[in-house]
Every structure is written in structure tokens, then in C-alpha cells.
C-alpha positions in Angstrom: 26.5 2.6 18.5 29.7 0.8 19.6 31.3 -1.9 18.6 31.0 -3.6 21.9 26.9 -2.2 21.7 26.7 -4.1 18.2 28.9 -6.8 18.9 26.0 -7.8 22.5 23.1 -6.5 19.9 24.0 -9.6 17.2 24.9 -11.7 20.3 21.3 -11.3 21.3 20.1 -11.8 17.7 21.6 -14.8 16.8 20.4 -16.2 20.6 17.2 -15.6 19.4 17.6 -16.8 16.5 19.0 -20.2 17.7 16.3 -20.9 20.3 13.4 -20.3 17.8 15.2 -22.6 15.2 15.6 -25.2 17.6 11.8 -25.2 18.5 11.2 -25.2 14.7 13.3 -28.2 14.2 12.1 -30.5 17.1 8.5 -29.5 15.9 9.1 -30.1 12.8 11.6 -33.1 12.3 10.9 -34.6 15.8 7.0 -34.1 16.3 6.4 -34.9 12.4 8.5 -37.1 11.6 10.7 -39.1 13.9 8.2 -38.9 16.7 5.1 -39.0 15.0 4.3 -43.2 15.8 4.4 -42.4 19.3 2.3 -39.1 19.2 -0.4 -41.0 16.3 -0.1 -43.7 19.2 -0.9 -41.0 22.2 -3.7 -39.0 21.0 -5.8 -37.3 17.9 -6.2 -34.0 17.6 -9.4 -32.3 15.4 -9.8 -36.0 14.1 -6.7 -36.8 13.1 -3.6 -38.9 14.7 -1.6 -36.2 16.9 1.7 -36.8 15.1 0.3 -37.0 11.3 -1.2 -33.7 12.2 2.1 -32.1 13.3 3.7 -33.4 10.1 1.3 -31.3 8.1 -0.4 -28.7 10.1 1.3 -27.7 13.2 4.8 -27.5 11.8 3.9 -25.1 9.6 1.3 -23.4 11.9 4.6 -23.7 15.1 6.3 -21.8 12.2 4.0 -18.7 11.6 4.1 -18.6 15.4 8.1 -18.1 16.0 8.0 -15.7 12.9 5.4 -13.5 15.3 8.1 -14.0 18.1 10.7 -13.1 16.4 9.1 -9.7 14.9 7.9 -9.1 18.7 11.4 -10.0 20.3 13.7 -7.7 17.6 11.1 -5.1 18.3 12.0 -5.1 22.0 15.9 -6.1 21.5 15.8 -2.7 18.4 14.3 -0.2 21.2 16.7 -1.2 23.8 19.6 -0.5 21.7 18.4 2.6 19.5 17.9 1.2 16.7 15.5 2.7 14.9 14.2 1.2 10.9 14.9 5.1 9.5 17.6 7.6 9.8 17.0 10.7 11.8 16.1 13.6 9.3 15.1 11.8 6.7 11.3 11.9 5.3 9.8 10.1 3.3 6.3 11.0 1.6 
């Protein structure tokens, strides 16, 4: 690969990257904490005040969810550059 290939290939990594940490932080900071009188306020969810469960479940569970994303979206970003996790020629048992 290029340098002009892998300088566009960690462009589009640390895009990615960016984007999903944003969501993580305004789900986490904003929905649980700075945000979470209005959500407890709005609504419940499974029993429990919206924003109270954001501070404990759904940050964490937002979380698990971008990690998903960002395994799915390297996947696709790896195959469009030819990148592949092991060298050509090289087996291992």
C-alpha cells in the first residue's frame, strides 16, 4: 500500500473512531449524567426513571453496541483497502 492509500485508510479510522466516541460520550455523560433530571422527568424505561437507567445500563450497553460497529465497520474499511489480519504465505497450524 501507499502512503497516500494509508495515509486515507487512518483518515477513515480515526473518522470512525471520532463519531463512535462522540455517541459514547453524549450517552454516557449527557444521557447519564447531565441530562438525566430531564430524561427521569420524561419517561421510565423497564421500571426505572429513563435517565437513572442510562447512567447504569444503557451507557454501558450503548457501549458494547459501538464496539460491534466498530469491528463491523474496520471489517468493511480492511477489505476495501487489502488489508488482510495475516501475511500472504504464511501458515499457521
Amino acid at each position: 500500500m501507499d502512503a497516500a492509500k494509508r495515509q486515507e485508510y487512518w483518515r477513515r479510522n480515526l473518522r470512525l473512531m471520532a463519531i463512535l466516541l462522540t455517541i459514547w460520550a453524549l450517552v454516557s455523560f449527557g444521557a447519564g449524567i447531565i441530562f438525566v433530571e430531564p430524561l427521569n422527568d420524561l419517561a421510565n424505561f423497564m421500571g426505572m426513571p429513563l435517565g437513572f437507567w442510562f447512567a447504569q445500563q444503557g451507557s454501558i450497553l450503548t457501549f458494547l453496541v459501538l464496539i460491534a460497529v466498530y469491528v463491523w465497520r474496520m471489517d468493511k474499511l480492511d477489505k476495501e483497502f487489502g488489508i488482510t489480519e495475516y501475511e500472504e504465505g504464511i501458515h499457521h497450524s
